[in-house]
C-alpha positions in Angstrom: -179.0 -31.0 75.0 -180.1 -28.4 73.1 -177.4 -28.6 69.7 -179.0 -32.3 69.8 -182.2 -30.7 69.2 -181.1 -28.2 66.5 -179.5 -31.3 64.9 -182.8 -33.2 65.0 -184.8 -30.4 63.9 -182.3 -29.7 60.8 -183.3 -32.8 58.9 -186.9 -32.1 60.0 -186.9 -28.7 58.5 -183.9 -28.5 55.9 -185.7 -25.4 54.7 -185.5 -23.2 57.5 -183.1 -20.9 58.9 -183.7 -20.7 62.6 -181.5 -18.8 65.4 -180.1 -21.6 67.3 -178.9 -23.3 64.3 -177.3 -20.4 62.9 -175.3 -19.7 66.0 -174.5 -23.1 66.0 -173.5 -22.8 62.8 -171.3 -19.7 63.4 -169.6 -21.3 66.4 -168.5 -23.9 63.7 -166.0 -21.7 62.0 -163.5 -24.4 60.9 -166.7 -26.0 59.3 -168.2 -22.7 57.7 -164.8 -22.3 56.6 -164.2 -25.1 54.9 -167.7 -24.9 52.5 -167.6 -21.0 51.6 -163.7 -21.8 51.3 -164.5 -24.1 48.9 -167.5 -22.3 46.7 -165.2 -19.4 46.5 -162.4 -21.5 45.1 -164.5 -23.3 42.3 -163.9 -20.7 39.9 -160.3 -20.0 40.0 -159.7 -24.0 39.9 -161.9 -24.3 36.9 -160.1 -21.7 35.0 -156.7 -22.3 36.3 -156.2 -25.9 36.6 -157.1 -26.1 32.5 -154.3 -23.4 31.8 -151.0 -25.8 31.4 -153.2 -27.7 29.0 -154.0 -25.0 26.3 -151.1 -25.8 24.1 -152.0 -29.7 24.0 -156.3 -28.7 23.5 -155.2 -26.6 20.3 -153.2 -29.7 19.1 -155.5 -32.7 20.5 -158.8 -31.0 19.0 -156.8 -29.3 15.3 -157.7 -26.1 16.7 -156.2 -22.5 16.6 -154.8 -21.1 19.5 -157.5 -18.3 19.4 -160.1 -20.1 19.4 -159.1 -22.5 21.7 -159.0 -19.1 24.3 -162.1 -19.2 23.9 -162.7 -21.8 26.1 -161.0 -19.3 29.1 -163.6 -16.8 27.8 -166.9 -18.5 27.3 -165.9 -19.3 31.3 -165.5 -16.5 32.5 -168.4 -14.8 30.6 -170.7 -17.4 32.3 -169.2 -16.3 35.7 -170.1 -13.2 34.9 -173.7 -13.6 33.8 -174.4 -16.2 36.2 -174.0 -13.7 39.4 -176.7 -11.5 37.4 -178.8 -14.4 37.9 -178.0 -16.3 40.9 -178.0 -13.5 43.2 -181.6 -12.8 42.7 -182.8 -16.1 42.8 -181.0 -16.5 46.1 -182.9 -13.3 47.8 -186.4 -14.9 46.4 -186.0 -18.7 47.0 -183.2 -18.7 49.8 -179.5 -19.9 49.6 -179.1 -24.0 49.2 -181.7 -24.7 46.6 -180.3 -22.1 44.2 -176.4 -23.5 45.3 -177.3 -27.1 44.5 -178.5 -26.5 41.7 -175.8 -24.5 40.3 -173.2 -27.4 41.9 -175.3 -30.5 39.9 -175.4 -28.3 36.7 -171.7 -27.8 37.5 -170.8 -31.5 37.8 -173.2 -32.0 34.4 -171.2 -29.7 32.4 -167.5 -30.1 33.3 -168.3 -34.0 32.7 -169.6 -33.1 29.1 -166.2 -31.0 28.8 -164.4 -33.9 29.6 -165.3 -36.1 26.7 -165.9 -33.1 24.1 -165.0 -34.4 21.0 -165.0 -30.5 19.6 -163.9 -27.3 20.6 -166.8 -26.0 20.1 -168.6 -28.4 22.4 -166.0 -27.4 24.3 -166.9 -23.7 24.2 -170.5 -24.3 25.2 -170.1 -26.2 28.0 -167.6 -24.2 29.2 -169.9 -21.5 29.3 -172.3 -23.4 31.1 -169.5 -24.4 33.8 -169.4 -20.4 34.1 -172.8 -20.3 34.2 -173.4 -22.4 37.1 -170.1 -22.0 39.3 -171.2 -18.5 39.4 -173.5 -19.8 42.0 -171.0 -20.3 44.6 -169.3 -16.9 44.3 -172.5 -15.1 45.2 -174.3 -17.2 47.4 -170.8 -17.7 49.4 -170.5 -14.0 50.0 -174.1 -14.0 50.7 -174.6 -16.9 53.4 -171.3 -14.8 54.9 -173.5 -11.5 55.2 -176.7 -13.8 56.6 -174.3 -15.3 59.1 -172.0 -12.5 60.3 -171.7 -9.0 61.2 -169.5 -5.6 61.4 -166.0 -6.8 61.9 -166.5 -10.3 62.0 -168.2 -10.0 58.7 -165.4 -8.3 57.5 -163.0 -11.2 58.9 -164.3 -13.4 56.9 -164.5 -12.0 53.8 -160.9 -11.8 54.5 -160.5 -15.5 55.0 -162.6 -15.7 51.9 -160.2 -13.8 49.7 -156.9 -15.2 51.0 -158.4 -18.9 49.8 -159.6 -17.3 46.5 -155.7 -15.9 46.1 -154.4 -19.2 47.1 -156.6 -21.4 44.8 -154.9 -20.1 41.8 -151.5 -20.7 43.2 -152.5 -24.7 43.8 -154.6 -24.9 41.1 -152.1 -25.1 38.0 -149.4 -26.8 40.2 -152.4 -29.2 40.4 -153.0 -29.1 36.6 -149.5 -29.7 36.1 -149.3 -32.8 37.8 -152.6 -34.2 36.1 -151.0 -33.7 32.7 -148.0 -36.2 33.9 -150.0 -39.0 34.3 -153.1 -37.8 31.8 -154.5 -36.0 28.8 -156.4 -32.4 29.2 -159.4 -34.3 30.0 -158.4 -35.8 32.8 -158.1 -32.2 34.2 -162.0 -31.7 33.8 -162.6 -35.6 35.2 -160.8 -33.9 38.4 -162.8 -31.0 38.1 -165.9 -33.2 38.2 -164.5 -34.8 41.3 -164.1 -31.5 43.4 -167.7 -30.4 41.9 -169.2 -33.9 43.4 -167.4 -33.7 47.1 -168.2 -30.3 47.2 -172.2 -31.1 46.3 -172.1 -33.5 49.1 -170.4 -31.5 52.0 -173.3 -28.5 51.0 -176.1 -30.6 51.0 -175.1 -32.6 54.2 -173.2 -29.7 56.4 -174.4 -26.1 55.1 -178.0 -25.6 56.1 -180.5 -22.7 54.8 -179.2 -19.2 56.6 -182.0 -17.0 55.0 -185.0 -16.5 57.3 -188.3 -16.9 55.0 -189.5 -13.7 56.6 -186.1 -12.1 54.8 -186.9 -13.0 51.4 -188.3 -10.6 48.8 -190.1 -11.3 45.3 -188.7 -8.6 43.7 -186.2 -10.5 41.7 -184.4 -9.8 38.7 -186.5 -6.5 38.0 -185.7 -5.3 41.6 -182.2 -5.9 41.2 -181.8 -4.5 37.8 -183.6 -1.0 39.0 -181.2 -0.9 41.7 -177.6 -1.3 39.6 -179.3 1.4 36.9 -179.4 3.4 40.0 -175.6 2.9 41.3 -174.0 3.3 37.8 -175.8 7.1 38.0 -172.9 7.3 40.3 -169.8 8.6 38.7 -166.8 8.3 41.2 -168.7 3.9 41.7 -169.0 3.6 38.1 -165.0 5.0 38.0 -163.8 2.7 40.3 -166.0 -0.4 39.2 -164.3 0.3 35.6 -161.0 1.0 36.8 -160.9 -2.2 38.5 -162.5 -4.1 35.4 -159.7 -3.0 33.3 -156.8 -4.2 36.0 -158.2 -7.5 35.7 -158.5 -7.8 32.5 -155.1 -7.1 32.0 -154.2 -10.0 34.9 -156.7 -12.3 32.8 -154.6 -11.3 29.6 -152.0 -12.8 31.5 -154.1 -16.2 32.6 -155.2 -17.0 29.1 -151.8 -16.0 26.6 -149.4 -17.2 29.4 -149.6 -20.8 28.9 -148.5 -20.2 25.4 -146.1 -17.3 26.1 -144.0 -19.7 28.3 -144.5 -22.7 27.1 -144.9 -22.3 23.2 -142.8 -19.6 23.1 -140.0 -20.0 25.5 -140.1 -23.6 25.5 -141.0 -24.0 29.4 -142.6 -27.6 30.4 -145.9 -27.6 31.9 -144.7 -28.1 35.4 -142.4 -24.7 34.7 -145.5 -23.0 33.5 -147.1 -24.0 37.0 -144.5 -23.1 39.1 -144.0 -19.8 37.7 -147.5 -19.2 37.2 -147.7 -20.3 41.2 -145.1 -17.9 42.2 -146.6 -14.7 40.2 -150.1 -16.0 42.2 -147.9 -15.6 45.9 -146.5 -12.3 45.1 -150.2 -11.2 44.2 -151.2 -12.4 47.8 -148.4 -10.9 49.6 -149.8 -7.3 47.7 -152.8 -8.4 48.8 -151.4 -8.5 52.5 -149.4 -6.0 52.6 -152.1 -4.0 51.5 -154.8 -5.4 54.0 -152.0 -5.5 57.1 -149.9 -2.7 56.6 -151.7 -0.2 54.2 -154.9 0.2 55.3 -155.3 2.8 58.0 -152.1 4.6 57.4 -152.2 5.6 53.8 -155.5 6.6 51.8 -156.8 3.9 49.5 -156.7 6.3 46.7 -153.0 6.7 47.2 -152.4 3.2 47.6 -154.8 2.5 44.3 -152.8 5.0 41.9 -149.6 3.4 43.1 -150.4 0.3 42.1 -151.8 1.3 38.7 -148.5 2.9 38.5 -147.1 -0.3 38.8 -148.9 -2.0 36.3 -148.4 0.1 33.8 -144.6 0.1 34.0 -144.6 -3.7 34.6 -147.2 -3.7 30.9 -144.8 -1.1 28.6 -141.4 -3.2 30.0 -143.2 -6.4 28.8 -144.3 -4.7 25.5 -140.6 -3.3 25.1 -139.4 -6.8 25.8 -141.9 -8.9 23.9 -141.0 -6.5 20.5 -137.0 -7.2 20.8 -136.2 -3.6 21.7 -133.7 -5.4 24.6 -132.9 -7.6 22.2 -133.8 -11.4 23.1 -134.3 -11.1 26.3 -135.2 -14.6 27.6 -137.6 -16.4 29.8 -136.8 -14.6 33.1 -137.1 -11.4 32.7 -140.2 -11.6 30.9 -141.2 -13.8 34.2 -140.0 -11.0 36.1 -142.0 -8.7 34.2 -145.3 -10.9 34.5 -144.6 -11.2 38.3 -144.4 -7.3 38.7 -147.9 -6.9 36.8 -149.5 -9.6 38.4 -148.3 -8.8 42.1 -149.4 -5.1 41.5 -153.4 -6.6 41.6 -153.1 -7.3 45.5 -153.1 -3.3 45.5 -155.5 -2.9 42.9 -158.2 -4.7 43.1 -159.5 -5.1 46.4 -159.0 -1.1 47.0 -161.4 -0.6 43.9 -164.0 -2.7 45.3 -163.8 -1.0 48.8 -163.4 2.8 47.6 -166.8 1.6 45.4 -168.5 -0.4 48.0 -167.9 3.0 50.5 -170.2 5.0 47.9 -172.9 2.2 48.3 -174.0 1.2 52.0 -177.4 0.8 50.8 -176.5 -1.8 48.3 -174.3 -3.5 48.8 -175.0 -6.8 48.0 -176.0 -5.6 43.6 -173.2 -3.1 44.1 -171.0 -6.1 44.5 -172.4 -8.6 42.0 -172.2 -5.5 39.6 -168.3 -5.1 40.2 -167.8 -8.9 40.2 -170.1 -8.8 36.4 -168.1 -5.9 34.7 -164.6 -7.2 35.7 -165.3 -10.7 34.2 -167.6 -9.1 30.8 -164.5 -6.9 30.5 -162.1 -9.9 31.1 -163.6 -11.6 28.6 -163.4 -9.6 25.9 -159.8 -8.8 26.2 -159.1 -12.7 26.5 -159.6 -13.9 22.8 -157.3 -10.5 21.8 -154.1 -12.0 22.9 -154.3 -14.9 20.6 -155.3 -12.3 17.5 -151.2 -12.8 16.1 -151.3 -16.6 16.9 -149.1 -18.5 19.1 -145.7 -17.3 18.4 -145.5 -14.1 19.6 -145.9 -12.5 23.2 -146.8 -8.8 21.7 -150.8 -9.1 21.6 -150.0 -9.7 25.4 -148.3 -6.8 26.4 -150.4 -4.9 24.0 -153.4 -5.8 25.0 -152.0 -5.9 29.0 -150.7 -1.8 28.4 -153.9 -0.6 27.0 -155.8 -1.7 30.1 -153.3 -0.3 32.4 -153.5 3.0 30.5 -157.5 2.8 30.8 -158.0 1.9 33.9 -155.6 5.2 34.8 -158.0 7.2 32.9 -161.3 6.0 34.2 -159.7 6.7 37.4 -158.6 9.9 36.8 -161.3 11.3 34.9 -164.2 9.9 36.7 -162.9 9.3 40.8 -161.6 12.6 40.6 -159.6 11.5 43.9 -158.3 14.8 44.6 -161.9 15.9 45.1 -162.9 14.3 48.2 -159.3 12.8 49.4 -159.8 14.4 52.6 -162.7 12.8 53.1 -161.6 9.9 52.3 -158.5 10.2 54.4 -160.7 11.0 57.4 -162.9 7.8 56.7 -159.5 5.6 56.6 
């Protein structure tokens, strides 16, 4: 039978990425599903399951609530380096010994965060779980583009981003329950677990999917030349820093909300997680209404303004709230508020990345781990800025959440220029 022989010849030659056991591997959706599914949800569960667990971090390690957001930060900052590096590496040495790695430096470091006895221990092996988790976002997307093509490729990308929106809706809900029978560390001793059954289904189920013949040595250098040559482009540079800014006002909202409802409005973790998991479903119904409905019949620049329209009304009613101008207004309509700015992403951000990936058919692949790298370095350095007032007021929050609105607006504006080439656009969608 000839899958018995691709089977036998896997273990023979772990290494290499042969025809027959690609299409096997592709006729195995369920199974390449369930691995890429899982990389691409690493991150958000490593950010998001910690979040119901801030307050009690800032009071377990006698640490302010600043710096303890720095623990979201030093996070995401190593996400955002790490796809710098990873992606490279993948293209020179192929995909699994650059993903196991990164998984076993994973399990190493959320372990260590588990017993840190400071926070900042905490803070550097945080930024090592960045570091390393990074890995699967790039090399999932990657083993995607070695394994698919034209519109299936672009099926499962979908797949991809529907798990990535629902792993922040289970992950908290998940947190939430861990902190009802445990301390904060037992969130990262979970953590460790998901890193370590993860490890194992890679190394026994995902073979390599890059052909030797494929690779290149160019590297880091070759990569590097390439993104100096796609931020020359002013409408991809626009739209790569329009979308930066969106998300860093949704990550505004991921690190101060744990305090803003729980500190502030007196919510108990599991009300944090609910809430937090019902803003995450009304960013994936954006998401599809966008993908479903959207798409084809109105222009994605139309659809991209709208929603930045939305965000910044959803970030000035917050700020009016947050500063008493309604008086005190109360836990839900400040949910309400967060919900609005929250959902408005599913029209945001994935119509950034395509209107910038459309500019960049040549390069893709550093066009995209330079999108992914800005919105995290820019989501990093609004994250310690919400805490700058300490933990009893919301305003740093809506302050912080209304400036990127009102930024990402004018890097659209004044570099997209959409009105310039909307009919072409049109006519492409």
């Amino acid at each position: 039978m000839p899958e018995c022989g691709q089977t036998t010849e896997e273990h023979r030659i772990p290494g290499a990425a042969e025809p027959g056991r690609l299409a096997a591997l592709r006729r195995t959706g369920a199974l390449v599903t369930l691995v890429l599914g899982g990389l691409t949800a690493v991150p958000p569960l490593s950010m998001d399951m910690y979040l119901p667990a801030l307050p009690e971090v800032t009071d377990a390690l006698h640490a302010p609530a600043a710096t303890v957001q720095l623990t979201l930060t030093a996070c995401l900052l190593g996400m955002a380096l790490g796809q710098l590096v990873v992606g490279p590496m993948s293209d020179k040495w192929g995909r699994r010994r650059p993903l196991l790695i990164g998984l076993l430096v994973y399990i190493a470091a959320t372990a260590i965060c588990a017993f840190a006895p400071t926070v900042e221990l905490l803070i550097g092996f945080r930024l090592l779980q960045g570091l390393a988790g990074a890995a699967g976002i790039v090399i999932a997307r990657a083993v995607v583009r070695d394994l698919y093509d034209g519109v299936e490729m672009a099926r499962f990308f979908s797949t991809l981003m529907l798990i990535s929106g629902i792993a922040p809706v289970v992950a908290p809900l998940i947190g939430g329950q861990v902190l009802r029978v445990t301390d904060w560390r037992g969130v990262f001793v979970v953590l460790t677990g998901v890193g370590t059954a993860l490890t194992l289904l890679v190394w026994r189920r995902l073979p390599e999917t890059l052909d030797p013949d494929k690779r290149h040595s160019g590297g880091t250098v070759e990569a590097l030349r390439t993104m100096r040559s796609l931020l020359a482009d002013r409408v991809f540079t626009g739209y790569m820093i329009a979308g930066g800014f969106a998300f860093a006002a949704l990550f505004a909202y991921i690190s101060a909300s744990p305090f803003v409802i729980q500190e502030i409005y007196g919510a108990s973790p599991q009300t944090f997680s609910l809430l937090f998991g019902v803003n995450s479903v009304g960013l994936i119904a954006a998401g599809q209404l966008n993908g479903k409905v959207l798409v084809g019949r109105v222009s994605l620049n139309k659809v991209l303004a709208t929603g930045l329209a939305a965000l910044t009304v959803a970030a000035t009613a917050l700020l009016l709230m947050t500063t008493g101008v309604f008086g005190d207004v109360g836990l839900f309509p400040v949910a309400a508020g967060l919900f609005v700015l929250m959902s408005t992403m599913g029209l945001v951000m994935p119509n950034t990345q395509s209107l910038a990936l459309t500019r960049t058919p040549h390069a893709a692949g550093s066009a995209s781990a330079l999108l992914g790298t800005t919105s995290f370095l820019i989501g990093a350095v609004a994250s310690p800025l919400v805490g700058i007032a300490g933990e009893d007021t919301a305003v740093p929050m809506a302050v912080v959440q209304l400036a990127c609105a009102l930024a990402a607006i004018a890097c659209f504006v004044a570099l997209c220029r959409p009105w310039q080439h909307a009919t072409t656009q049109e006519a492409d969608h």
